[in-house]
N, C-alpha and C positions, 0 to 999 in steps of 0.2 A: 399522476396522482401521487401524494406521499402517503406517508404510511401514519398510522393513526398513530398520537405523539402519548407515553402512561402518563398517568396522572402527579405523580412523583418520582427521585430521580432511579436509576437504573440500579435493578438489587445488585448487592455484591455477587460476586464471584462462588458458588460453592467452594468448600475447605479442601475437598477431598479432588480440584482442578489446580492446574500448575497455575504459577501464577503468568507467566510466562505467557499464555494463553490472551491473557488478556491486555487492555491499552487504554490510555484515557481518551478520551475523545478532543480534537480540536477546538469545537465547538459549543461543547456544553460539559458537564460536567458526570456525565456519564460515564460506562466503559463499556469499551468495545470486544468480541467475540475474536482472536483470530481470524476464525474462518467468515464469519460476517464482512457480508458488503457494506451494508452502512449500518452507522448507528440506532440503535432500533427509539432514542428520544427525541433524536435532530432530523434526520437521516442522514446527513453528513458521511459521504464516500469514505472510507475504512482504506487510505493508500499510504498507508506509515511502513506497511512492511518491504516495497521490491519498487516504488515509486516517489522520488521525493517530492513535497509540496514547495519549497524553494523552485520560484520559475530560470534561476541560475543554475541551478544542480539539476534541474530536470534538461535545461538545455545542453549543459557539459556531460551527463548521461547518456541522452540521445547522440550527442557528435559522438561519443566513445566510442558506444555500438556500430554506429555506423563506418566510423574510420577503422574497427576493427574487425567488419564484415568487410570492408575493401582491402584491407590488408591478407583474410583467409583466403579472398577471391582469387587475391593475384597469385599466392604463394600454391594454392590446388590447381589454380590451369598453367602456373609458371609450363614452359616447354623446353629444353635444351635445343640446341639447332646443333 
C-alpha cells in the first residue's frame, strides 16, 4: 500500500528547525524529514544520508565494508606461532 499522496506540494520547514534537518526529495519536489523513511508526497525511500543512490558508489561501498571486515578478521584472530 502507499501512502495517501497531499493535495499540494510539501509545507516548508518550520523557522524555529535546523535546516540541516531537512532534504529535497529525488523525486518530486518536496522535502524530506531527516528522520523520515520516505517522502510523505511520492513516497520515495529517504536514502541520501548513510546510502548512496549511484549503483557505482553503492557497489564500491559495499566492497569497502566488506574488504574492511576481512581485513579486522584477520588482524583479531592473527596468532603468533
Amino acid at each position: 500500500m502507499t501512502a495517501a499522496v497531499p493535495a499540494g506540494p510539501t509545507p516548508a520547514p518550520a523557522a524555529d528547525e535546523s535546516h540541516a534537518q531537512w532534504t529535497a526529495c529525488a523525486n518530486c519536489a518536496g522535502t524530506i524529514h531527516r528522520s523520515a523513511g520516505r517522502c510523505p508526497h511520492c513516497g520515495t525511500h529517504n536514502r541520501r544520508f548513510w546510502w548512496p543512490a549511484d549503483p557505482k558508489a553503492r557497489l564500491l561501498l559495499a566492497t569497502t565494508v566488506v574488504f574492511a571486515g576481512m581485513v579486522l578478521y584477520r588482524w583479531l584472530t592473527n596468532r603468533r606461532r
